[in-house]
N, C-alpha and C positions, 0 to 999 in steps of 0.2 A: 430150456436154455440152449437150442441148439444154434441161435446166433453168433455163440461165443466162439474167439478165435482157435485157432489149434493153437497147440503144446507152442510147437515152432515160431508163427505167428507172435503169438504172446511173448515168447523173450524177446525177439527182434523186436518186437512195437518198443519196450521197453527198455532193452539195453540202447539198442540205437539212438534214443533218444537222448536215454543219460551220460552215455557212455564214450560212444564212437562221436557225437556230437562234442567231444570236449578238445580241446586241442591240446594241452597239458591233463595228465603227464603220456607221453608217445608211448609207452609200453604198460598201458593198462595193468592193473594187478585186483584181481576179484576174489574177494573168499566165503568160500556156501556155506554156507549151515545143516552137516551131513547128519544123518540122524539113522540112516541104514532103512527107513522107512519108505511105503510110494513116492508121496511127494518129492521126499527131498532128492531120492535117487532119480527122480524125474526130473527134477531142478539141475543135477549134474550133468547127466547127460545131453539135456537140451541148451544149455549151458556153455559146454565142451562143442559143441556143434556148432553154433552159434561164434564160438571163438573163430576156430578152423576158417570159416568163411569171412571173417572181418579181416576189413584192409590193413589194419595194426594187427601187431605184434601182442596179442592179448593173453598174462598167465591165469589163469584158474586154479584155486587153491582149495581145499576144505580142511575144514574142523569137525572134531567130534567131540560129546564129553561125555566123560565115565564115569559115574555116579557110584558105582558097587551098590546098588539099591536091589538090582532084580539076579542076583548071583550069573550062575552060567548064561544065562539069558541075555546078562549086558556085552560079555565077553564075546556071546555071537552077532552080536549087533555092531562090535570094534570091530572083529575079525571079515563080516561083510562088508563094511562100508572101506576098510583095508583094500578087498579082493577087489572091490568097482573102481577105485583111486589106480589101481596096478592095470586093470585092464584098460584106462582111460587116461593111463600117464598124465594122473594128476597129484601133487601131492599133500599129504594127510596130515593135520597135526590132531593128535588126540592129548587131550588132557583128562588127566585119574585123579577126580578128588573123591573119597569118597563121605558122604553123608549119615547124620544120623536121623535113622527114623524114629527115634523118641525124642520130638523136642517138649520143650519148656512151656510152663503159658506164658502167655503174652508173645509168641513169637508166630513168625506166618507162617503157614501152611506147609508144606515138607512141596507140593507143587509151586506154591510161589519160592522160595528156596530154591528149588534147584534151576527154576526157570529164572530168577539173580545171580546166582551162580554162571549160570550160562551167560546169560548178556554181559557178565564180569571179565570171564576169560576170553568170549568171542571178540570183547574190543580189545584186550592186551594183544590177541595174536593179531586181532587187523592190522593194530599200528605197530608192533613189531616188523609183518611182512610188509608193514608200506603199504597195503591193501585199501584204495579208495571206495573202494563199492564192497558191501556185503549183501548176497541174496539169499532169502529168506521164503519157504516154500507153502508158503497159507493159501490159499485156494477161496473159492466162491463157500463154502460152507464153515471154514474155517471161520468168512467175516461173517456170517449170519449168526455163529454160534455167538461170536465174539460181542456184534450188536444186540443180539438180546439178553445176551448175560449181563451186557448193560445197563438195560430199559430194567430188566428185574432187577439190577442193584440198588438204581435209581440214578440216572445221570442225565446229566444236561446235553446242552448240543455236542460238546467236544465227546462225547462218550457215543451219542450216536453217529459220531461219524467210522466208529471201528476201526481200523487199522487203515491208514495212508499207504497209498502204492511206493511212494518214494517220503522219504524222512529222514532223519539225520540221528545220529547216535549223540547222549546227554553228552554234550562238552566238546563235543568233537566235529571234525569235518569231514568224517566218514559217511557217506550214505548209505540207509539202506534200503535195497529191494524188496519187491515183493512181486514176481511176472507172473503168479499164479493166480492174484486174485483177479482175474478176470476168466477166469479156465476153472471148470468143475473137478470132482472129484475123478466121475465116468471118464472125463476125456486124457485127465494125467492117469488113469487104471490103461488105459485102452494105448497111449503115447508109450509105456512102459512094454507090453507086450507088444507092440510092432517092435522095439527096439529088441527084443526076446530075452529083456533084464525081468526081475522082482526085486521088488522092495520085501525087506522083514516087518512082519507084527510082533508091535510092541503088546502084551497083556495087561499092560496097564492102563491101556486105550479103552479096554472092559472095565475097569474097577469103579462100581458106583460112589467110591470112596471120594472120586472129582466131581468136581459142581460142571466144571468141560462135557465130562462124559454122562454125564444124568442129562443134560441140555440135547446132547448127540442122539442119545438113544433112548429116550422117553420123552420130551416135551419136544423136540423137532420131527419127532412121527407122527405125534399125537396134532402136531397144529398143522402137519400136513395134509391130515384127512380132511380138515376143514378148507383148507386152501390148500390144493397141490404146488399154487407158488410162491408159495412164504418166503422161499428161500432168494425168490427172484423180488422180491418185495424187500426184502430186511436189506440185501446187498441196493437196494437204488437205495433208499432210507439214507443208506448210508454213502453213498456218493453226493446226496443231494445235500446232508449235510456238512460235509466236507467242502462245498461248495462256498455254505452259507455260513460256514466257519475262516473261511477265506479272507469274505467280505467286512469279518470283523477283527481281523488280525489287526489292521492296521491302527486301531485305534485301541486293543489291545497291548500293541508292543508301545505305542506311549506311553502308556502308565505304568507300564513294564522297564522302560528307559530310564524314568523316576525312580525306581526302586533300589535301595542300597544291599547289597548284596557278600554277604561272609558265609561260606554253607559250614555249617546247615541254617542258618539263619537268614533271614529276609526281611527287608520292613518298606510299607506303602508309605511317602508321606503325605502329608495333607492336599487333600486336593486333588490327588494325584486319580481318582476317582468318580470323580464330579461328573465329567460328563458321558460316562454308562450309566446303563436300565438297567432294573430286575436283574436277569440270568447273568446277564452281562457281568453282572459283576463278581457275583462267584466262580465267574471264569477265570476272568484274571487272576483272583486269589487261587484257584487251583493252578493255573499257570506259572506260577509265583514260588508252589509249593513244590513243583515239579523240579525248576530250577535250581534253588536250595536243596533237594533230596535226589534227585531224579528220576522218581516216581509220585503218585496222587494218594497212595495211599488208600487204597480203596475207600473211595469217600463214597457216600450215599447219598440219594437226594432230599434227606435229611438234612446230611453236614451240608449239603450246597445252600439251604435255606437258613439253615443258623448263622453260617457264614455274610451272607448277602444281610443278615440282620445285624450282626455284629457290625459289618462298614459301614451300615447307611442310621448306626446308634439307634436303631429298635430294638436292637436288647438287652435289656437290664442285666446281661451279666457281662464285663468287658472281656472276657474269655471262656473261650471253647476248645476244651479235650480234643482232640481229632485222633481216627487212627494211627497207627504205625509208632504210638508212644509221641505224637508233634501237638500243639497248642498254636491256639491265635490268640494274640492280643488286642485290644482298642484299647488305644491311652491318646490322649491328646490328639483326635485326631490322625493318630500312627495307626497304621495296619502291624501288627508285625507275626509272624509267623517261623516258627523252630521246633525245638526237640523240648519234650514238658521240662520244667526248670528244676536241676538235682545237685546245683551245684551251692556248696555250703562256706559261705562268706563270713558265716560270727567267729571267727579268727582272728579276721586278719584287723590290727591296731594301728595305730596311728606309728610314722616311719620319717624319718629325719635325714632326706637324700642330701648326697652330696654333689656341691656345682658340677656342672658340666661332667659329671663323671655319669656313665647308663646303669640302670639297675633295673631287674627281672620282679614285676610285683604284679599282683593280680591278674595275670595270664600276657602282661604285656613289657615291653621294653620300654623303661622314663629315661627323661634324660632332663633337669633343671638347668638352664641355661643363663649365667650369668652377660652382664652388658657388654665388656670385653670381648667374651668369644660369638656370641651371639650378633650382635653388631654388626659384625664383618662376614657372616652368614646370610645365605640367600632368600632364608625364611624373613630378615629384620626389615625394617619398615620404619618410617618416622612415626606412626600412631602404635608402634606396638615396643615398646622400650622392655629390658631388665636391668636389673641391677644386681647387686652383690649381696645378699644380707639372709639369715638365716629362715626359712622356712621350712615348714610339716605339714607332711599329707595327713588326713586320717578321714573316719569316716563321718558322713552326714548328722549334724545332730538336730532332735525338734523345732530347737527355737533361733536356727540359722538363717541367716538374712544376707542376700546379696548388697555388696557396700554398692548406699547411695540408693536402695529397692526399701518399699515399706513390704511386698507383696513375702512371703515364705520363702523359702529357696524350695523345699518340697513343690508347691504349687508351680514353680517356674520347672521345676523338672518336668512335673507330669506334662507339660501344657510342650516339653519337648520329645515326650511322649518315652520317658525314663518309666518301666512298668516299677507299679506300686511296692511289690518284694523287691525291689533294688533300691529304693532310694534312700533307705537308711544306709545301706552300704557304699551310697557314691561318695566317691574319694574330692574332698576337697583340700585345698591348704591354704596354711593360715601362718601369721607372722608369728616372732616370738612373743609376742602380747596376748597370742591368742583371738586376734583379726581376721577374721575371712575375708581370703584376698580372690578369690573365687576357684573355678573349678576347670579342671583338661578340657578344652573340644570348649565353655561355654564362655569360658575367661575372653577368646577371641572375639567375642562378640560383644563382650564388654569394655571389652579396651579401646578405648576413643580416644582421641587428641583431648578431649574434656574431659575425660575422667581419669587420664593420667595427673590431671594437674589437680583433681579432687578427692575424687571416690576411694579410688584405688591407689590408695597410698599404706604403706605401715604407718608405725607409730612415730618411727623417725623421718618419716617424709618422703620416702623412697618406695617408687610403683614397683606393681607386682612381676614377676618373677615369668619369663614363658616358658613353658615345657612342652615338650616334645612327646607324644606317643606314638609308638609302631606297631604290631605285630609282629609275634616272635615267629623263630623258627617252628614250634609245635602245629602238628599236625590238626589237632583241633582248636580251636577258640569257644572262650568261657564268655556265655550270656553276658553278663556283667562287661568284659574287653569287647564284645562286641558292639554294645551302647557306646560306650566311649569313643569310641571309632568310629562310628555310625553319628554321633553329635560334633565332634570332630570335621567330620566331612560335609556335614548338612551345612555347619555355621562358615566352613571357608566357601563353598556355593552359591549363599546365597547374600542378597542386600538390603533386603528390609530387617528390619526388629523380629525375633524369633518369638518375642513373648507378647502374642495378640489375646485378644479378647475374643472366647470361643464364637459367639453368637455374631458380633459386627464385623471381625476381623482385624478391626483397627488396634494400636499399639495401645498394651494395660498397665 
């Protein structure tokens, strides 16, 4: 690999690029990712040097974090990455959480832990400092380790392409770097000693206990002998797929655009699908799943093929388990994909709100709207009337029928892809007769200029009732509020008839 740029080289190609190419913001602000190790004190100081010489006014910052996992050992590793920040008048934020090393089942790894951990605090402090760019010190064998711990997990094209030089942090408009992967190991060991620094060893870098370090120093010596350039092989691999993961963004991020989105929760809707192949489409879905969580959850190529069966109804179960405790569904045509369902609904009974006043019920804010106040609100419309007259929510019963429908109301659920454990719990309302006048998010779609004057009447002759649903203040959202909001949002969207016939498409 001795075509590869030097130390120097390598961040100029890359920060220039990203960096000094931007015109906002004029006083740059960067923050490394210090770990007291080669690399990343390599990363500093070439970095720092790299500043010096640009035309702006550019700060360099770093981060460290302190696990308390390897006792005196972490403490030398704060206290050096200290000493290089001081001699390089750069400054430091360490954060001290410390972790336990006996976790629970079902939970990840104590390595993926702390490396969430890490990517948890390293964005609060980005966007605390106002830090646009964070660089990150992975190197050429770092992505070789990375792409075949891939191919052995089992992954698609997005897994062979290993780590992007440039990327963006989940949710944010933070970028991050990476100038190293194009630079070896040798030549950040060798850039270090001209500068007459050391980086500290970590001993956990030895511990067979990681599937990182079994890869490092047993299977990448071993595949060495047979090809001495595996390593120059795994990294094009992986440029080339990055490449041809490019070319499919676009058509990607369409169906991705389609998608309704509450995290942790996500749902495809119909069609949205269609026109991907094969792989293609377990990619989205892992795309999908990334957004909603911010990770993939280490999926297999396994989950990618159950998944691609699940969307395209080749598989006879309409849901799949996935790691990290998340689930897909197929129902009507819905993709939907969240956290497995734990939330317990046989409680909650039938509720008798009152007009125009909001009330707090199944994870969401109602608000029953009578003709008076409603009217003269921005939501009213000539095809969508209330009026004044007593109504109750409760939940779904078997032999329920949408007025003016022969078909179930269950079956008009499913077919809006309301998964099967929820549809005795969907909240509908009904007159004081006991009339279903229909349901949140699906009533909108039924209310027509004609069926004000027919279907949807009570007993006294007065149409149904509009209500309003929100989302509350809480920090999560309940599967069940998420549907609602989610049918809600589909039926103000769209203008055809929501309830087609699975096979022709045409109105059932």
């Amino acid at each position: 690999m001795s075509s590869l740029p030097t130390i120097p080289e390598a961040i100029a190609r890359l920060l220039d690029q990203e960096i000094d190419a931007e015109i906002q913001p004029e006083d740059p602000r960067l923050l490394i990712s210090l770990s007291g190790g080669v690399d990343s004190v390599a990363l500093l100081i070439a970095t720092a040097q790299w500043a010096k010489r640009s035309k702006r006014k550019v700060q360099v910052e770093a981060f460290h974090m302190h696990h308390g996992l390897r006792g005196e050992e972490a403490d030398r590793d704060a206290r050096h990455c200290l000493l290089i920040c001081r001699q390089w008048e750069i400054p430091l934020h360490v954060v001290y959480e410390p972790l336990d090393r006996q976790l629970g089942p079902g939970q990840p790894s104590l390595e993926t832990l702390c490396r969430h951990k890490r990517r948890e605090h390293f964005a609060k402090v980005a966007k605390a400092r106002d830090c646009q760019w964070v660089l990150l010190g992975h190197h050429t064998s770092d992505q070789a380790e990375t792409v075949l711990g891939n191919i052995l997990r089992g992954c698609g094209l997005r897994g062979l392409r290993g780590m992007d030089p440039v990327t963006h942090m989940t949710g944010s408009e933070i970028k991050i770097l990476r100038p190293f992967l194009i630079c070896s190991r040798d030549q950040i060991e060798s850039f270090l000693q001209s500068e007459n620094t050391k980086g500290i060893f970590d001993s956990s870098n030895d511990s067979m206990d990681h599937r990182r370090n079994r890869l490092r120093h047993e299977l990448l010596p071993q595949l060495e002998k047979e090809n001495p350039e595996i390593l120059v092989h795994l990294n094009q691999l992986a440029q080339e797929s990055r490449l041809r993961w490019q070319s499919l963004q676009t058509r990607m991020q369409t169906c991705l655009d389609q998608a309704y989105c509450l995290r942790p929760f996500i749902s495809l809707p119909p069609g949205s699908l269609d026109h991907l192949q094969g792989p293609e489409i377990s990619d989205v879905i892992r795309e999908a799943l990334i957004i909603a969580a911010d990770y993939e959850g280490q999926l297999s190529r396994e989950h990618l093929e159950h998944l691609e069966q699940l969307a395209t109804s080749k598989s006879r179960s309409p849901r799949l388990d996935l790691p990290a405790g998340r689930t897909a569904h197929r129902c009507g045509h819905w993709i939907h994909l969240g956290p497995i369902p734990q939330q317990d609904l046989t409680a909650w009974r039938e509720i008798t709100p009152e007009p125009n006043r909001p009330f707090q019920h199944l994870g969401l804010k109602w608000t029953f709207h009578t003709s008076s106040e409603y009217a003269s609100s921005e939501h009213a419309s000539s095809e969508h009337a209330s009026f004044d007259f007593k109504v109750t929510l409760r939940p779904l019963k078997p032999e329920d029928r949408w007025p003016g429908r022969k078909t179930r109301t269950e079956e008009s659920l499913r077919q809006l892809g309301i998964p099967k454990h929820l549809r005795r719990f969907w909240p509908v309302f009904v007159d004081g007769d006991g009339n279903i006048l229909g349901s949140p998010g699906v009533t909108s779609a039924l209310v027509t200029s004609a069926l004000v004057t027919s279907a949807l009447v009570t007993s006294s002759g007065v149409p149904c009732p509009q209500v309003q649903i929100e989302r509350t203040d809480s920090s999560e959202i309940t599967e069940l509020a998420f549907h609602l909001l989610r049918i809600q949002n589909y039926m103000h969207h769209m203008n055809d008839n929501p309830f087609t016939d699975e096979k022709t498409g045409t109105p059932s």
